[in-house]
C-alpha positions as CSV (number, residue, x, y, z in Angstrom):
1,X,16.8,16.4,-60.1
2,X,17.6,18.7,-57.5
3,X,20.0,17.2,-54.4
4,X,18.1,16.1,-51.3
5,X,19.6,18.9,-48.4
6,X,21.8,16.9,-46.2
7,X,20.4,16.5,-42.5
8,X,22.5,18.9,-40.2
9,X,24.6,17.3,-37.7
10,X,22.0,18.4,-35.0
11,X,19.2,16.3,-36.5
12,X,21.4,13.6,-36.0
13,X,22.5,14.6,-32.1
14,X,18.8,14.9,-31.4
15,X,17.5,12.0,-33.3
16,X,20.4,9.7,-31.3
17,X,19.5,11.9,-27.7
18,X,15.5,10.6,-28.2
19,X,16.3,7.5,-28.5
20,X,19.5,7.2,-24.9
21,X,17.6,9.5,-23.0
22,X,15.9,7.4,-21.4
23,X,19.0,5.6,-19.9
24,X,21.2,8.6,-20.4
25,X,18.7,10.3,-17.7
26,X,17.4,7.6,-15.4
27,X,14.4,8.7,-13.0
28,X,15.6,9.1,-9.6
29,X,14.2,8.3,-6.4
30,X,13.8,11.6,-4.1
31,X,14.1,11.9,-0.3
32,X,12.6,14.6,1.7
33,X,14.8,15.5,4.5
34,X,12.3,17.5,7.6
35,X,14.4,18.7,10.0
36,X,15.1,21.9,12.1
37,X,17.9,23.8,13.3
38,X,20.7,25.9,11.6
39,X,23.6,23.9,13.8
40,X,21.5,20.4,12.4
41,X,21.7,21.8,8.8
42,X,25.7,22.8,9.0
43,X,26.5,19.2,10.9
44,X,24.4,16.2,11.1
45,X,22.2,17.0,8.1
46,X,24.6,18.2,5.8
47,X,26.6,14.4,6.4
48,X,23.3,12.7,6.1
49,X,22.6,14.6,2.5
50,X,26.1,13.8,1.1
51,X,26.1,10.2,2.1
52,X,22.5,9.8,0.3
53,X,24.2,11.5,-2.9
54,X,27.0,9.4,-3.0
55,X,24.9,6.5,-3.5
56,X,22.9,8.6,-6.2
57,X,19.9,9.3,-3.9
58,X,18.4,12.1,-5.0
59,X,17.6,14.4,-1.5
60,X,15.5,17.8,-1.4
61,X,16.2,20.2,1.8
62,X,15.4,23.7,2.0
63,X,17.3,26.8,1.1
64,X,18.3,28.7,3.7
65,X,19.1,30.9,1.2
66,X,15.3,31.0,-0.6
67,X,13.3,30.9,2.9
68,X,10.6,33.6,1.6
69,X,11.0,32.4,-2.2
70,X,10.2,28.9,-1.2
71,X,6.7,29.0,0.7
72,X,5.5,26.2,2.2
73,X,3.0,25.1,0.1
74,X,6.3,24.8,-2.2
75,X,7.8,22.6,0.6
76,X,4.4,20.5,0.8
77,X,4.5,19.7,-3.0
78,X,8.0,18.9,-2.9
79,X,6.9,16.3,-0.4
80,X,4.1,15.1,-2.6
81,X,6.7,14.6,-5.4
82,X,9.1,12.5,-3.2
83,X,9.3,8.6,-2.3
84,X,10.9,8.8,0.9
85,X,11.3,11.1,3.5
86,X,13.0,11.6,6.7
87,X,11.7,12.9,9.5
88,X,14.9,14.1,11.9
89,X,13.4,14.6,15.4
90,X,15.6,16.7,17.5
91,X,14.7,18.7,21.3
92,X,14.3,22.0,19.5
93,X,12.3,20.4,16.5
94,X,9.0,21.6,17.6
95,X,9.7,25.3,17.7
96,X,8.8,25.3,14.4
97,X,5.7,25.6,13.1
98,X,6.8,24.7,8.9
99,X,8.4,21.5,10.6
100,X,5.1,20.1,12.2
101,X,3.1,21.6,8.9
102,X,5.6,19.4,6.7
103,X,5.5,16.1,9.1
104,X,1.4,16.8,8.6
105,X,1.6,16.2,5.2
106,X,4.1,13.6,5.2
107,X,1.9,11.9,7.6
108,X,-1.2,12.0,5.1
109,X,0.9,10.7,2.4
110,X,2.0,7.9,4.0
111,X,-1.7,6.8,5.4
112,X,-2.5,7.0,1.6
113,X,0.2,4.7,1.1
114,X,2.4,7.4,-1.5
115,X,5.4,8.1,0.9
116,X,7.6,5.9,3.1
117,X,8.6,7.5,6.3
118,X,11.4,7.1,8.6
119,X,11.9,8.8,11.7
120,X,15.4,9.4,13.0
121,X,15.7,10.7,16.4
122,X,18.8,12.7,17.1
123,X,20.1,13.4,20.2
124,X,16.6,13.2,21.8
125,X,14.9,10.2,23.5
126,X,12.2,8.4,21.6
127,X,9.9,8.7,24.9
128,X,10.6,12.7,24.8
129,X,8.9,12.6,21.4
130,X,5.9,10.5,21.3
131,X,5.2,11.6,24.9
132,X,5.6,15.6,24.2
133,X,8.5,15.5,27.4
134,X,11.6,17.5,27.9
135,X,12.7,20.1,25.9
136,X,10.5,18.8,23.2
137,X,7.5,19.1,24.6
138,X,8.3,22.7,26.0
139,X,9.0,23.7,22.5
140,X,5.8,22.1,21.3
141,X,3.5,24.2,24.2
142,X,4.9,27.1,23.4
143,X,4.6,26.8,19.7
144,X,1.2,25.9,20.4
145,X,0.1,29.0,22.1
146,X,2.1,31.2,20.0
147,X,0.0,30.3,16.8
148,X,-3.1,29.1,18.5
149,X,-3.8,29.8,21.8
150,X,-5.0,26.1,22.9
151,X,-3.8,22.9,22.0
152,X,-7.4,21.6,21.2
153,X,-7.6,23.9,18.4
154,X,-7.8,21.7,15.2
155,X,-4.4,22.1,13.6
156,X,-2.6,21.8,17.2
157,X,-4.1,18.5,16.8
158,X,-3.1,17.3,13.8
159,X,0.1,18.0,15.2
160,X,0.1,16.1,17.8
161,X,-1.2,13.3,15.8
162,X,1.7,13.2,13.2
163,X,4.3,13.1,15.2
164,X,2.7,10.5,17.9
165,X,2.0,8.2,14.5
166,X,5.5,8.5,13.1
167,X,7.5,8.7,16.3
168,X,5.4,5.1,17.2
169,X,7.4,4.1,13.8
170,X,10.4,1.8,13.8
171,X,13.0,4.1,13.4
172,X,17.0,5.2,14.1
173,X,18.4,7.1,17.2
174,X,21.2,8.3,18.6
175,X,20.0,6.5,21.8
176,X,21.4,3.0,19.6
177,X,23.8,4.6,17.3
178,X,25.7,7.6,19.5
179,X,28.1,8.2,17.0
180,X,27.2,10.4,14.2
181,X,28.6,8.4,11.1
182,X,27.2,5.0,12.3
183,X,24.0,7.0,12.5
184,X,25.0,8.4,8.9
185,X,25.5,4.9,7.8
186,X,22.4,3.6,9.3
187,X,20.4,5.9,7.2
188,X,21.9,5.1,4.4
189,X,21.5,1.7,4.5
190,X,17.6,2.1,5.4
191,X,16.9,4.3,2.5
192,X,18.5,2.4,-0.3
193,X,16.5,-0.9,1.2
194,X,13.1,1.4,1.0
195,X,14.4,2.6,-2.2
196,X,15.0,-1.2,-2.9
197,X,14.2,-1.0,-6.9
198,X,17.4,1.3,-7.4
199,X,19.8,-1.2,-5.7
200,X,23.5,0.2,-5.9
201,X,23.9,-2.5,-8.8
202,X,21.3,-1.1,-10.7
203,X,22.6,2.6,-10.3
204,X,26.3,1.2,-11.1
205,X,24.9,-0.1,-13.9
206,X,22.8,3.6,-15.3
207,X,26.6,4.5,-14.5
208,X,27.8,3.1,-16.7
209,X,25.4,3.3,-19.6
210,X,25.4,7.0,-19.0
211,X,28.9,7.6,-19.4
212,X,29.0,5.1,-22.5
213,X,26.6,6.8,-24.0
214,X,27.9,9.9,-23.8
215,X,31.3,8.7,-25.1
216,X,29.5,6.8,-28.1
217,X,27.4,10.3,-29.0
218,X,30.4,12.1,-28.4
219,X,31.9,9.8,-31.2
220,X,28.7,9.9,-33.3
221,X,29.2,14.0,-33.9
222,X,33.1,13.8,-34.4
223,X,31.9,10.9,-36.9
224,X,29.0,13.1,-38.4
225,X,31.6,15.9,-38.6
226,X,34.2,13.9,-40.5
227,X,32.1,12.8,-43.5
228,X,29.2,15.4,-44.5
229,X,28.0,13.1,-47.1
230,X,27.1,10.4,-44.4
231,X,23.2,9.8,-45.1
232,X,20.7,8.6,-42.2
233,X,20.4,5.3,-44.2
234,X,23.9,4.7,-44.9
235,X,25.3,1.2,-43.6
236,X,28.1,2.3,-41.4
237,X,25.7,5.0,-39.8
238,X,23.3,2.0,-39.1
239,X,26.2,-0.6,-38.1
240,X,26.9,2.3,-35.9
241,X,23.8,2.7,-33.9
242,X,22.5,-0.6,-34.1
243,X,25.5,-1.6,-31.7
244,X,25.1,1.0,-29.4
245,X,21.4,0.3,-29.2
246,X,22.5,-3.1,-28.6
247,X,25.0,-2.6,-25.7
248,X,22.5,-0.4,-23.7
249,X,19.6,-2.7,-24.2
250,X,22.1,-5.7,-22.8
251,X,22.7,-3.1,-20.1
252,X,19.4,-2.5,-19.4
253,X,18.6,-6.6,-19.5
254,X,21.3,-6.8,-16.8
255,X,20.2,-4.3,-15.0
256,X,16.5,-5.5,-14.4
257,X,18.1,-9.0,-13.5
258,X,20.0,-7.2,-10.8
């Protein structure tokens, strides 16, 4: 009777990947970050986006560098994909049309009850937004007759309605928090309670179970390696995986009891 061929080593490395993936590659929670202004992007918002990453929130801004390959219906769709979103109100924020077109759409999605919103004013008074004043409401006129002529024209409108809905919204400012990192912080802290379901603990934990499991697979092919003749059914091969199946599901347990 002829030999049975010997699974390669990759059959093994993707059998053992099918089966970790899941808490090899948790599902993250992504924030939106709306916002405008090159000196916002370079300062403020580039602190705001590494303080969400360090505490493993996953953030989406806009590339500079792909502003012609990234359209806004690209933008909009990244905004339907997302949890959470920030909405960084500024004096020059209304100068731009894609800014107002994205706070739209955030808007909709959060009457529909698929995004959570949270309006941070920054360096501009609360009153200046909802109420159109200042250099805020300048901008806003003027962006209003460039691409329409009149503010009553239906998308001028919707405008206006967006932002006087989510600058009514509880929110952070600079008018409370003047200095830039307790601001920082602030937003932190806010997100990761409206992103309540990946607490810190339970990220710690995916952590943990990711770099574990990468150790124990890294182990797995050096152990594959070793011994060619190691079958699929053999008992150490099954001792094997049966514990590490066991430690990430106790992971796991603890995790959800988080």
């Amino acid at each position: 009777m002829a030999a049975q061929p010997q699974p390669a080593i990759s059959d093994y490395m993707v059998a053992l990947v099918e089966v970790l993936s899941p808490f090899m590659f948790p599902p993250r929670p992504q924030v939106f970050v709306n916002f405008r202004g090159k000196e916002l992007r370079n300062g403020f918002v580039s602190h705001v986006v590494k303080a969400l990453k360090d505490v493993r929130i996953n953030v989406f801004i806009d590339s500079l560098e792909r502003r012609g390959v990234e359209t806004l219906e690209h933008l909009l769709k990244r905004i339907d994909e997302s949890e959470m979103a920030l909405a960084i109100f500024s004096d020059r924020y209304t100068e731009s049309e894609w800014c107002l077109d994205e706070l739209v759409r955030m808007y909709d999605r959060m009457k529909e009850g698929k995004l959570v919103v949270i309006p941070v004013f920054y360096r501009v008074s609360t009153d200046d937004v909802k109420n159109f004043r200042g250099e805020f409401g300048r901008q806003f006129t003027n962006t209003v007759r460039r691409k329409f002529g009149t503010i009553e024209a239906p998308s001028a409108q919707r405008w206006m309605i967006a932002v006087t809905s989510i600058a009514s919204m509880t929110g952070l400012t600079s008018e409370v928090h003047s200095i830039d990192s307790k601001l920082v912080e602030k937003i932190v802290e806010a997100s990761k309670r409206q992103l309540g379901h990946f607490s810190s603990a339970c990220l710690t934990i995916y952590a943990e179970v990711s770099v574990e499991c990468l150790v124990a697979l890294a182990v797995f092919m050096v152990r594959c390696y070793m011994n060619p003749k190691m079958k699929l059914g053999d008992p150490g091969l099954f001792n094997f995986t049966n514990f590490l199946l066991y430690f990430v599901i106790r992971k796991s347990l603890l995790w959800c009891m988080s």
